[in-house]
SEBA-770683 format. One line per field, with one value per residue (C-alpha): y, x, z; residue in three letters. Coordinates in nm, 3 decimals, decimal comma, padded with zeros to 5 digits, always signed. Layout:
BEGIN
north (Y ...) $
east (X ...) $
up (Z ...) $
code (ala ...) $
This chain:
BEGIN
north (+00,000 +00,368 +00,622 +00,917 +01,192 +01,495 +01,478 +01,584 +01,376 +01,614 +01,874 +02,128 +02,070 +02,099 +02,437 +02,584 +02,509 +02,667 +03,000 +02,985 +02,963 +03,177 +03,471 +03,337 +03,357 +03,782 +03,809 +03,537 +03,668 +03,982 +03,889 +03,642 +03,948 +04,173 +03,892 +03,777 +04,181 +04,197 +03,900 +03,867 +03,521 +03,504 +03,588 +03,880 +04,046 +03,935 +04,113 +04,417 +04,459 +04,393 +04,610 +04,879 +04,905 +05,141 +05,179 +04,886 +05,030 +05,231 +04,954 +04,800 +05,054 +05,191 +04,820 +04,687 +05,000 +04,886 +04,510 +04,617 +04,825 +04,614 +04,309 +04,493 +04,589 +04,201 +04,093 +04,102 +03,897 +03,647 +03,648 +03,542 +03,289 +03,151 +03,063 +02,883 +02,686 +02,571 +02,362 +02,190 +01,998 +01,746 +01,602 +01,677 +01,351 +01,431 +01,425 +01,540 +01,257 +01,352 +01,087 +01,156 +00,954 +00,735 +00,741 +00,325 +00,224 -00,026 +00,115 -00,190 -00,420 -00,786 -01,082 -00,895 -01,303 -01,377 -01,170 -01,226 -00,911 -00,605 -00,296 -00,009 +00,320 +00,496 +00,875 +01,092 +01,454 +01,736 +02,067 +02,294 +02,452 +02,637 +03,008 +03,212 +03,414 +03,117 +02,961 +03,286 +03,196 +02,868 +03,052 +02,993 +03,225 +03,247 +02,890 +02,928 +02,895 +02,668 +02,445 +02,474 +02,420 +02,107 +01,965 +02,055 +01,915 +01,625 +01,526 +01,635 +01,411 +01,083 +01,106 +01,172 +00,911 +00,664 +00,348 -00,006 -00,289 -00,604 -00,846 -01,146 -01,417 -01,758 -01,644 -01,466 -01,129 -01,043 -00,631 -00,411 -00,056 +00,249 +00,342 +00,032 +00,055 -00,141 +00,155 +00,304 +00,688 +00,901 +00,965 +00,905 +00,677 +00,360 +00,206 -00,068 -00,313 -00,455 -00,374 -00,581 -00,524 -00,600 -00,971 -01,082 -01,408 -01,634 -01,779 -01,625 -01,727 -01,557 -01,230 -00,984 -00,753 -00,392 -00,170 +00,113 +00,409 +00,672 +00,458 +00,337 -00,021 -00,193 -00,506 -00,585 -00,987 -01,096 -01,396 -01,278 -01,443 -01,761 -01,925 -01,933 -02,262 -02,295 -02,483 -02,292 -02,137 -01,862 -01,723 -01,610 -01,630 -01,397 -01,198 -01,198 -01,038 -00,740 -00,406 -00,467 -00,808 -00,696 -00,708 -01,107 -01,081 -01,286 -01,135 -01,259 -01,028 -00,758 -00,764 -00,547 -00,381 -00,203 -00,103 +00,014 +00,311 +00,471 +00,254 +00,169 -00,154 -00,102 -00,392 -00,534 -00,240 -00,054 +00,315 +00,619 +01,011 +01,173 +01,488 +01,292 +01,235 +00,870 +00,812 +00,562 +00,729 +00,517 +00,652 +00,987 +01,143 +01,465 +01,612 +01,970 +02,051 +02,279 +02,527 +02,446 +02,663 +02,533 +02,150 +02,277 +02,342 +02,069 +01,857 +02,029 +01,956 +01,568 +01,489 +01,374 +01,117 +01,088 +01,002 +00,956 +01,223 +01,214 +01,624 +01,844 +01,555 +01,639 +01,827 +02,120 +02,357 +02,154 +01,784 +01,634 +01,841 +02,084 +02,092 +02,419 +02,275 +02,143 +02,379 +02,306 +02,577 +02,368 +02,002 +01,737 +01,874 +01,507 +01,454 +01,142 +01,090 +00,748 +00,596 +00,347 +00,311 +00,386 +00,145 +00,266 +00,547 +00,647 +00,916 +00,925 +01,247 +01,226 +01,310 +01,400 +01,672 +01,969 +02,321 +02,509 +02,140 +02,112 +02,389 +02,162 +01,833 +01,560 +01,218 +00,886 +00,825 +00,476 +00,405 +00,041 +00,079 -00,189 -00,285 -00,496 -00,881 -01,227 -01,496 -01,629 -01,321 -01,236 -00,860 -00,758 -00,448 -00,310 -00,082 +00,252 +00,435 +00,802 +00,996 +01,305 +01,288 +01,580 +01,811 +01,944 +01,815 +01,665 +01,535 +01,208 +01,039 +01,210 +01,113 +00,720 +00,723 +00,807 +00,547 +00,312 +00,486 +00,469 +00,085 +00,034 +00,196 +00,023 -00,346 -00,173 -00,085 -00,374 -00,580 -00,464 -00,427 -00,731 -00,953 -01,344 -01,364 -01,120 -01,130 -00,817 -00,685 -00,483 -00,284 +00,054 +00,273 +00,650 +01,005 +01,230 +01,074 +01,370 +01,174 +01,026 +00,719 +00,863 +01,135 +01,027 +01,232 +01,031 +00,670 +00,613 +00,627 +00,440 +00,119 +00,139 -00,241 -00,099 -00,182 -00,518 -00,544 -00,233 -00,265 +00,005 -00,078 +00,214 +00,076 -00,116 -00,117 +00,135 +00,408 +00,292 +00,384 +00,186 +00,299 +00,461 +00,664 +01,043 +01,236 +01,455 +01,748 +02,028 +02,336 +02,585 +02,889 +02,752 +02,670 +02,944 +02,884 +02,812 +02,474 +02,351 +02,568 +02,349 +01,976 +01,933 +02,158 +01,944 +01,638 +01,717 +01,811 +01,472 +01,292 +01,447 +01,411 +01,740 +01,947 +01,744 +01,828 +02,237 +02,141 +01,824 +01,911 +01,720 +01,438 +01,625 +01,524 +01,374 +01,556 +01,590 +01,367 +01,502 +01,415 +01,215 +01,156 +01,029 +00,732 +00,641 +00,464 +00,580 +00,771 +01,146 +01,039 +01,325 +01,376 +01,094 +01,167 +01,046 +00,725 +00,465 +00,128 -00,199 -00,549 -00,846 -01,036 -00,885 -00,977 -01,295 -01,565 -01,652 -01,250 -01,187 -00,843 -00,757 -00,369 -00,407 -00,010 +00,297 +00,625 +00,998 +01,289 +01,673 +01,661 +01,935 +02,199 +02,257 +02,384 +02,524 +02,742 +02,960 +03,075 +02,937 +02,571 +02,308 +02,122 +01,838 +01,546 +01,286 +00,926 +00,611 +00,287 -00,029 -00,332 -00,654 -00,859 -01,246 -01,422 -01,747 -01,887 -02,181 -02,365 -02,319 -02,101 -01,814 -01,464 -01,143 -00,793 -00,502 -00,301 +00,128 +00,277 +00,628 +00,856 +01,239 +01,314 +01,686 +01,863) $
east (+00,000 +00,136 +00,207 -00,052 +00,022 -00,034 +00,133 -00,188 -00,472 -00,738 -00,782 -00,866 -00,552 -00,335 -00,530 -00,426 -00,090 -00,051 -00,230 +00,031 +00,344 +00,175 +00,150 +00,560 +00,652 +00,703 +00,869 +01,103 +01,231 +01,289 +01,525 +01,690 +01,763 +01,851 +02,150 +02,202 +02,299 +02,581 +02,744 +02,868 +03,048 +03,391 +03,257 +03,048 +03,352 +03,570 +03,326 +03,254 +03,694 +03,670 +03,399 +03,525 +03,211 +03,249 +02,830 +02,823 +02,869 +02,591 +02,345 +02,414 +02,370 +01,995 +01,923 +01,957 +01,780 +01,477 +01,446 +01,537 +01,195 +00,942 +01,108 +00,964 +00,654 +00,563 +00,701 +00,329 +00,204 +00,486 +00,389 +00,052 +00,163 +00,407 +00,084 -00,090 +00,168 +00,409 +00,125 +00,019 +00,329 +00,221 +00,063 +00,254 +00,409 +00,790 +00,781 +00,571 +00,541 +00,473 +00,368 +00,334 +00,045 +00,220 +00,111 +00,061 -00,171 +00,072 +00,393 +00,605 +00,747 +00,757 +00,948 +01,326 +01,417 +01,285 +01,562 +01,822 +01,957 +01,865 +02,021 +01,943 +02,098 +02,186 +02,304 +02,350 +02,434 +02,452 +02,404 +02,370 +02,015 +02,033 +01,834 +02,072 +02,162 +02,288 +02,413 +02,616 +02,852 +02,905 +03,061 +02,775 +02,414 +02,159 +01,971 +01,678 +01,843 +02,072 +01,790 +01,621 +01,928 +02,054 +01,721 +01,738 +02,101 +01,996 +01,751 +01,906 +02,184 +02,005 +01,782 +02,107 +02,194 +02,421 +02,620 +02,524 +02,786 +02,695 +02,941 +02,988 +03,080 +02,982 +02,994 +02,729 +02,873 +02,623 +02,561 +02,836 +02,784 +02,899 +02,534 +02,315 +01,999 +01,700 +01,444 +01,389 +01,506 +01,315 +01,027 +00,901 +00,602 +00,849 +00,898 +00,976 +01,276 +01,315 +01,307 +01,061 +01,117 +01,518 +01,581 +01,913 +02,074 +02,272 +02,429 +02,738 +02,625 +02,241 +02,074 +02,070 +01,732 +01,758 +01,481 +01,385 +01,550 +01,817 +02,077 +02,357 +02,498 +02,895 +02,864 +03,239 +03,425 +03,485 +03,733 +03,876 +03,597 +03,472 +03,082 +03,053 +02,933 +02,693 +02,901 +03,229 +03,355 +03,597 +03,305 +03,138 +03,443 +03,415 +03,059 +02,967 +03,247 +03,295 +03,462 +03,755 +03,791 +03,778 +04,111 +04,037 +03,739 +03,720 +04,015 +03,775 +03,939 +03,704 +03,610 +03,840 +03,490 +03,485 +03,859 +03,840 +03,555 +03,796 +03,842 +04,118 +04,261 +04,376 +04,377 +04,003 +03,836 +03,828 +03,769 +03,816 +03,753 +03,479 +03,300 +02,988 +02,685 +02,596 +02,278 +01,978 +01,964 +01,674 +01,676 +01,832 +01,877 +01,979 +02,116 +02,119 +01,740 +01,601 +01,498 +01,110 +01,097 +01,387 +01,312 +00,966 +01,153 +01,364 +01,059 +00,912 +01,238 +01,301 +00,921 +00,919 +01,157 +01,161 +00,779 +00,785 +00,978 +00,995 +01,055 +01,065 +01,174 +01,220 +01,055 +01,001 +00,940 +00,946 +01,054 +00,971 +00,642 +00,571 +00,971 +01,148 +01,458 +01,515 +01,406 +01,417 +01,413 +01,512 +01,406 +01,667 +01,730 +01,681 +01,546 +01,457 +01,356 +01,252 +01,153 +01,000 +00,683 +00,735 +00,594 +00,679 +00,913 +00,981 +01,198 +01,342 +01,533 +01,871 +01,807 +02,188 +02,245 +02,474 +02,543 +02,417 +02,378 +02,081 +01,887 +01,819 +01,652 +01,882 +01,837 +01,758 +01,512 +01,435 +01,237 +01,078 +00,992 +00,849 +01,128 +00,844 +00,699 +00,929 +00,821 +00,636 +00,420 +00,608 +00,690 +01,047 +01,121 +01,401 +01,538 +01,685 +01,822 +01,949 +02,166 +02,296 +02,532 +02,663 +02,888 +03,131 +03,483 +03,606 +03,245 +03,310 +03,075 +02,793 +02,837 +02,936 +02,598 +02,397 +02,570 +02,422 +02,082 +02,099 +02,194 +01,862 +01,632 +01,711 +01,683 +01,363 +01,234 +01,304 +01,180 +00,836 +00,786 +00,914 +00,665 +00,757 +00,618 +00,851 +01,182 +01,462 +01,709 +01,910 +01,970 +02,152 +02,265 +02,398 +02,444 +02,689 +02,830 +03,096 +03,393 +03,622 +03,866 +04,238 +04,205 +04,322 +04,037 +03,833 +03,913 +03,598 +03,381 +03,627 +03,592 +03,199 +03,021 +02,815 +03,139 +03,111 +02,730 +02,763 +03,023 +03,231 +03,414 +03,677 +03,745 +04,074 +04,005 +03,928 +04,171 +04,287 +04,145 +04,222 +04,522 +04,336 +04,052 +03,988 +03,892 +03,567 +03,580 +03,706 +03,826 +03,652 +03,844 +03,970 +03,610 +03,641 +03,994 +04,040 +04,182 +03,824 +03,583 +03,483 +03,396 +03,693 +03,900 +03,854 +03,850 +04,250 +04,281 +04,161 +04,430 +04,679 +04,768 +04,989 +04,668 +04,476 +04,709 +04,574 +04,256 +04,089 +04,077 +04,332 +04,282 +04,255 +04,505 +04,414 +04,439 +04,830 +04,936 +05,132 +04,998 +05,226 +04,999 +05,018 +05,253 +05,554 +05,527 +05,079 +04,947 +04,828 +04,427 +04,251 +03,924 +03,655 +03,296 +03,038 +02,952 +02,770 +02,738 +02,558 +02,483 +02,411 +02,278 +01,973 +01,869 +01,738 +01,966 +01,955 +02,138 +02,472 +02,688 +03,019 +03,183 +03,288 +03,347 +03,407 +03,412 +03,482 +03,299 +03,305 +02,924 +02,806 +03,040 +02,841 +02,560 +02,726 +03,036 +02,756 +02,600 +02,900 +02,970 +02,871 +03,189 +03,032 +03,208 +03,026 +03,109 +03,003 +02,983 +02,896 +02,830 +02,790 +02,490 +02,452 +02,125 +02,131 +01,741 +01,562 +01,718 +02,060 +02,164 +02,348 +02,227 +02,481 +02,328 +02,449 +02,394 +02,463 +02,524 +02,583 +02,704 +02,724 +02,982 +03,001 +03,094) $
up (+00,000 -00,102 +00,174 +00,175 +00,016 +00,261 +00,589 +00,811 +00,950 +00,764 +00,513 +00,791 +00,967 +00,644 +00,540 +00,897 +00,891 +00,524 +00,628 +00,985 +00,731 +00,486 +00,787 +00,857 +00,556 +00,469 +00,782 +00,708 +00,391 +00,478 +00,753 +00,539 +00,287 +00,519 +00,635 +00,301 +00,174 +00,435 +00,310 -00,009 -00,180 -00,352 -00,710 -00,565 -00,446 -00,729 -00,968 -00,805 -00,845 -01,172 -01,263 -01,007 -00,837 -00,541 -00,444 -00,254 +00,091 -00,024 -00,170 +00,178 +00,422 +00,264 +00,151 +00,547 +00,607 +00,409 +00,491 +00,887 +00,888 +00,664 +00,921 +01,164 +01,033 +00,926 +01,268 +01,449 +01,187 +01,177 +01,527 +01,484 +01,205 +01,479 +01,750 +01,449 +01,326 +01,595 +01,798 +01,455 +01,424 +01,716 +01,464 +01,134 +00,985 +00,966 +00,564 +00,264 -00,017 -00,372 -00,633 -00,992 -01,171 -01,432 -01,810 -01,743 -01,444 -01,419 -01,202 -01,195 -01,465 -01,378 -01,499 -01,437 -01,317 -01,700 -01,810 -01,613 -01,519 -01,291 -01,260 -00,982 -00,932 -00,620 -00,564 -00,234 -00,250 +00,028 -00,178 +00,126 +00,028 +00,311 +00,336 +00,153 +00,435 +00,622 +00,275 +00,246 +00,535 +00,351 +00,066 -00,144 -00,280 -00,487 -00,305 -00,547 -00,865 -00,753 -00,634 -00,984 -01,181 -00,982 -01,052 -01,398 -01,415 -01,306 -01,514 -01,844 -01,752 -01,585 -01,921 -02,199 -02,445 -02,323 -02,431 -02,347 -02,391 -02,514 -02,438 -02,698 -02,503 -02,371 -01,992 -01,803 -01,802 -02,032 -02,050 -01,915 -01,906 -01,693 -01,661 -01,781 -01,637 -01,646 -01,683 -01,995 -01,929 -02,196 -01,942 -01,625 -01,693 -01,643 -01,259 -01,144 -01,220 -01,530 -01,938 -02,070 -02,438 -02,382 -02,382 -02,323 -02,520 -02,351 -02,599 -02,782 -03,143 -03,098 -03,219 -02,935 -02,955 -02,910 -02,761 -02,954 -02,678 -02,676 -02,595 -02,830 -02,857 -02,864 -02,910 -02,791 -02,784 -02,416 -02,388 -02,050 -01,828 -01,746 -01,711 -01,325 -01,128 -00,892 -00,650 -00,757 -00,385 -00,575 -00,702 -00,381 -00,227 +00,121 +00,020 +00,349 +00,511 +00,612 +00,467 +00,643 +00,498 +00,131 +00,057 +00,069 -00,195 -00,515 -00,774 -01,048 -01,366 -01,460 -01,842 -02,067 -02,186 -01,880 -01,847 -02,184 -02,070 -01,853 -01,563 -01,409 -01,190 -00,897 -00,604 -00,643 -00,761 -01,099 -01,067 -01,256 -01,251 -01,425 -01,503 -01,610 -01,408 -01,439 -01,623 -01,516 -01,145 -00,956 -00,598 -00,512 -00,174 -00,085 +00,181 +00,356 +00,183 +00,453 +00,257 +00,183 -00,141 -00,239 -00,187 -00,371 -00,671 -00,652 -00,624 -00,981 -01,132 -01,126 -01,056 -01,510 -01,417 -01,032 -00,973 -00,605 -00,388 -00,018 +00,111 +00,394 +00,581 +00,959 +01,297 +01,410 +01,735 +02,021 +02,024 +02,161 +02,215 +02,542 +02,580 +02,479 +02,559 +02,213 +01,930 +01,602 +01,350 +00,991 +00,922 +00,860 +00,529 +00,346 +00,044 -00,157 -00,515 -00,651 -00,949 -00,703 -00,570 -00,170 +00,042 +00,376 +00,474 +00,872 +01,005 +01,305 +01,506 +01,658 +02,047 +02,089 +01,888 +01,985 +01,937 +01,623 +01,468 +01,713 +01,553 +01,282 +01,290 +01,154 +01,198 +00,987 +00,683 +00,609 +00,312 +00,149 -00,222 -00,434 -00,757 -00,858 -00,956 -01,001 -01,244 -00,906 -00,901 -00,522 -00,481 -00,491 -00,274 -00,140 +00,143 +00,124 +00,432 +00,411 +00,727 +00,782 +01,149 +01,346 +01,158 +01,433 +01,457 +01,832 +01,892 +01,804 +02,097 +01,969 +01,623 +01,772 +01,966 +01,657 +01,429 +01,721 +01,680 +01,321 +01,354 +01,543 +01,359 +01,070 +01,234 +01,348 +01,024 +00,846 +01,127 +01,111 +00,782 +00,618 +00,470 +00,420 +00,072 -00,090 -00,212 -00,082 -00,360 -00,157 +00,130 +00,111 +00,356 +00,198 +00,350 +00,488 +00,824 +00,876 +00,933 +00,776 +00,733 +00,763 +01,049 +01,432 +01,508 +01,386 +01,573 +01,721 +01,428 +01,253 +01,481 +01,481 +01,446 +01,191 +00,921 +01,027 +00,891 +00,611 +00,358 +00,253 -00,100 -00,058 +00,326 +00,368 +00,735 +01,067 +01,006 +00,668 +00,300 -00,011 -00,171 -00,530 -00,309 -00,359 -00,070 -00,126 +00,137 -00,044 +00,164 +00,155 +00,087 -00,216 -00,421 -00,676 -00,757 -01,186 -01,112 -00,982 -01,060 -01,377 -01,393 -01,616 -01,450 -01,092 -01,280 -01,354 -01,029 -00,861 -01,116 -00,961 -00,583 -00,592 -00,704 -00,468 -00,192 -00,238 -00,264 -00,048 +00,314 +00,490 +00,773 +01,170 +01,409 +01,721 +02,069 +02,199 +01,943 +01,599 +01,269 +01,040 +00,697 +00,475 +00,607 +00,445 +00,050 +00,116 -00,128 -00,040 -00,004 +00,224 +00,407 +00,226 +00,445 +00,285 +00,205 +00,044 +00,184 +00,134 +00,293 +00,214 +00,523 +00,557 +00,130 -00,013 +00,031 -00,379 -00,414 -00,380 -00,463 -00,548 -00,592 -01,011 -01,037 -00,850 -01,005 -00,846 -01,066 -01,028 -01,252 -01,029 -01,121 -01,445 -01,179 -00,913 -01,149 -01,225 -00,855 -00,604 -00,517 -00,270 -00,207 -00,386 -00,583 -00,728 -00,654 -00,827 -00,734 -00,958 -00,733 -00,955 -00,865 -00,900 -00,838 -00,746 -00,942 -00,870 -01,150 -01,005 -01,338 -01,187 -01,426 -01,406 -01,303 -01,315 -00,992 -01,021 -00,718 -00,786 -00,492 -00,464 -00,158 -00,016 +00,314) $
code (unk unk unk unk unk unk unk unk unk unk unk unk unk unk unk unk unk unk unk unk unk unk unk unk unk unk unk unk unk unk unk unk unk unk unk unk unk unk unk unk unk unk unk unk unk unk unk unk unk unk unk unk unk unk unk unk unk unk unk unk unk unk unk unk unk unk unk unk unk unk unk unk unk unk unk unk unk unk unk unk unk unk unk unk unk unk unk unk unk unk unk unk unk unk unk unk unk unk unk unk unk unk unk unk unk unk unk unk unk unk unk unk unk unk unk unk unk unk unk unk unk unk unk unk unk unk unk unk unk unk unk unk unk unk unk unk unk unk unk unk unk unk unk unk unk unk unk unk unk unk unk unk unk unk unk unk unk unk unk unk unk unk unk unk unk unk unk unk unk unk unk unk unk unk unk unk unk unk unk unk unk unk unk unk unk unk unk unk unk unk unk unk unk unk unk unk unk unk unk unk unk unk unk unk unk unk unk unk unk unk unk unk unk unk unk unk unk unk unk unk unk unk unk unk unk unk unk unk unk unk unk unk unk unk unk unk unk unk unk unk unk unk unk unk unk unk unk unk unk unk unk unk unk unk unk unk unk unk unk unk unk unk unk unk unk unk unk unk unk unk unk unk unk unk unk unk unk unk unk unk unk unk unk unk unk unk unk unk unk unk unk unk unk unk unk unk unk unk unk unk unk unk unk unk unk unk unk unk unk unk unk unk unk unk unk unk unk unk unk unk unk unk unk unk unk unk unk unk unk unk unk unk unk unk unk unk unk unk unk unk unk unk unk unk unk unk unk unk unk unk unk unk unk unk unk unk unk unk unk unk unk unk unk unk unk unk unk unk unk unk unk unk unk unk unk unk unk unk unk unk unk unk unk unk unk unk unk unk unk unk unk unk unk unk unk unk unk unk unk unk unk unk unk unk unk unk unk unk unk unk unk unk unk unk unk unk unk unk unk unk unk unk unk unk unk unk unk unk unk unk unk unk unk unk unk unk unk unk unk unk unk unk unk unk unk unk unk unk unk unk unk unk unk unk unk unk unk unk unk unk unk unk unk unk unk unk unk unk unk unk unk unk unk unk unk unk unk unk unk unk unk unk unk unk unk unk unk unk unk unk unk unk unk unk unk unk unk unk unk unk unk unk unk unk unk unk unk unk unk unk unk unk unk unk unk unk unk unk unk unk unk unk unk unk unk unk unk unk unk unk unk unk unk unk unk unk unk unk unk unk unk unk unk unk unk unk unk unk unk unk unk unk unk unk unk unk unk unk unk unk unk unk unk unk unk unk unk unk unk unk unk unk unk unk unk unk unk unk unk unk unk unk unk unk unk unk unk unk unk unk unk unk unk unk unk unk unk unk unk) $
């Protein structure tokens, strides 16, 4: 059954609450432009030099002036909107759901076990959509048309032409692509899991059929792989462990049509760095949404192809309710878009927040959306789970004790809504955890349990990255600077670790004790904090997943080179999936987990 769509009980209490944040609203803006004039971002001052612009003292002095006094004059009625609104969100659900109708009555494809193959996309992105005021102070303006742009980004690139790989060969490798998906991506009417009109041979000497879509087809020889066995051990060799036991994976040789896109081998894991955003996105979740009219517009944008949209995630006033010792003035600032059908989504608020980062409600989304039928007509769904953890360095027990949170809401979540006649495809855990895996600082975090049951493909161990990982925290003062201010431009500056020395924030020392980084013959890696991580315990026990392809991207650039930057990199994951069917044939899929990684 589908969520409903408003977050109130009623119609009447959803019509109060919109006049109560329509009387808010005035008095809001005009104290966010009143901050947002005395602060100005890098390319505001840069082009006021260049264009010698001396009225700007001027411009702020009269414009503070202005927005000071009609702050004041809107002030009773913000007031007034206040009393109406604050007691309503007792019973406010802590997200707004929107669901586009689909051109077919039919959401979900069925049969993807006919075919043999599945393919589902991930992405995670903070984009700090703050109120521009605030934004401001991050080095970064203009939140409105930044939020419509990303969106607009987005889309243009999840729905461009793209390659598919057909690989001619007597093995089950199948289709190889950088961004093979199963859903068609010309419009949004398609959900669900499979391509129905795409059937796959699997025989080497057989005519391959091509759907009519945008994409274009290599059909490339494969001799460098061989046809798995059921009962082969090397195959599934270690998929159970845990991230720090990857370097004891399956070597199994990755095709040559994929290290021939790019990629490149290093240890276990191809990667590569790109300026491309990966096409056939199926779930995306944002982080560091609070504005509402931004997450509004973000919600028009990618609403063609992202039919179900989970927004204004979070709390506000006082939570828990009739306590003003916990305010909170901005939601969590999630945001998830899904070309699935949502199931069941709950939120849950960290209790242990600190400092300015408990003005805002952060915590845990957890989402079930249906993928869709099996040739036994039994639903397959999946689970989704997007966090964003408390930002402030040296507070590592706070950030330990909500990795322990997050850890039980999940088993929660999954515990009471799993069904026994349906079939789990995966289980993903995504978001910005604010620390990283090279800083002393950082120790506790490192050694969580939640490693041992969530694996991290860039992970060597706690304290210890892979030796080909980028970091993806750039500093801050640097954003504007010509050697990353384009996708290309920051593309050459992830390829080389000199350039990335200037740029990626380094790892933070411990207390009293020097930092020596990075260690002697170690590759210069920096500050990696956001993450994308997967498990395989908790799926059906015919599914199995291994990391084929990881890939760092500056995409956003082309958005945010025009009104500031985020800090964002992309990152890309492509996890290869093997199910295990009831005829003991074992059928290749391709599993796209991209990942957008900020501050």
């Amino acid at each position: 059954m589908a969520l409903q769509v408003s977050p109130f009980p009623n119609g009447c209490v959803a019509g109060i609450h919109a006049v109560g944040w329509a009387f808010i609203l005035p008095c809001f803006w005009f104290l966010d432009r009143l901050i947002a004039l005395c602060k100005s971002t890098t390319p505001e001052r840069t082009q006021r030099l260049e264009e010698g612009c001396y009225l700007h003292p001027l411009k702020v002095f009269f414009g503070s002036i202005i927005f000071f006094i009609l702050f004041l004059v809107t002030a009773p009625l913000g007031f007034l909107g206040f009393m109406l609104w604050a007691p309503l969100q007792a019973c406010r659900r802590p997200f707004r759901y929107h669901r586009e109708t689909p051109a077919s009555p039919d959401e979900t494809h069925r049969g993807f076990e006919l075919v043999g193959k599945a393919s589902f996309g991930f992405a995670t992105a903070n984009l700090c959509l703050l109120p521009d005021s605030l934004a401001r102070f991050n080095n970064l303006g203009h939140t409105q048309h930044r939020a419509a742009l990303i969106g607009q980004h987005i889309v243009q690139a999840v729905c461009r032409p793209h390659i598919r790989i057909f690989v001619d060969s007597p093995s089950s490798c199948e289709t190889l692509s950088p961004s093979n998906s199963i859903l068609p991506t010309v419009n949004s009417s398609s959900y669900g899991a499979t391509d129905k009109h795409a059937p796959v041979s699997h025989h080497s000497d057989s005519a391959v059929s091509i759907p009519k879509s945008n994409s274009q087809v290599v059909c490339v020889p494969c001799d460098d792989t061989e046809e798995p066995s059921t009962d082969s051990p090397s195959l599934l060799l270690n998929m159970n462990d845990n991230s720090d036991q990857q370097g004891r994976a399956s070597q199994r040789s990755v095709p040559r049509a994929l290290l021939s896109q790019g990629l490149r081998q290093q240890g276990d894991v191809p990667w590569e760095v790109s300026s491309l955003f990966p096409a056939n996105v199926d779930i995306l979740c944002l982080e560091e949404v609070f504005d509402k009219r931004a997450a509004k517009k973000l919600t028009r944008a990618l609403k063609p192809v992202f039919g179900h949209i989970l927004y204004d995630v979070g709390v506000y006033a006082c939570q828990p309710p009739c306590r003003c010792s916990s305010f909170k003035f901005f939601n969590s600032g999630l945001f998830l878009a899904s070309r699935f059908l949502v199931l069941e989504a709950e939120y849950h608020c960290f209790p242990n927040s600190r400092g300015e980062d408990a003005l805002a409600a952060k915590g845990l989304l957890s989402a079930k959306v249906l993928i869709g039928q099996n040739e036994k007509q039994k639903n397959v769904v999946g689970y989704f789970n997007c966090t964003h953890l408390h930002a402030p360095e040296g507070d590592g027990e706070i950030r330990y004790e909500q990795l322990n949170l997050v850890t039980k809401w999940i088993g929660d979540f999954q515990a009471a809504n799993k069904l026994p006649d349906e079939d789990v495809a995966f289980d993903v855990l995504c978001g910005d955890l604010n620390f990283d895996n090279c800083s002393p600082d950082d120790a506790l975090e490192q050694s969580h349990c939640l490693f041992e049951d969530y694996r991290d493909p860039c992970r060597a161990g706690p304290g210890k990255e892979k030796p080909w990982v980028i970091g993806t925290l750039l500093e801050q003062p640097t954003l504007y600077e010509d050697d990353i201010n384009t996708p290309e431009s920051l593309q050459r500056t992830l390829e080389s670790e000199d350039l990335r020395k200037r740029y990626i924030s380094p790892p933070v020392p411990g207390k009293d004790r020097p930092l020596v980084y990075p260690e002697s013959g170690q590759p210069w890696i920096g500050r990696r904090i956001d993450y994308i991580l997967y498990r395989e315990n908790s799926i059906s026990k015919h599914c199995r997943t291994v990391c084929v392809r990881v890939c760092f991207s500056s995409f956003l650039y082309t958005v945010v080179s025009l009104f500031g930057s985020s800090r964002n990199l992309l990152f890309f994951e492509e996890l290869f999936l093997l199910f295990r069917n009831l005829d003991k044939h074992i059928a290749a899929c391709s599993f796209n987990s991209p990942l957008f990684l900020s501050a």
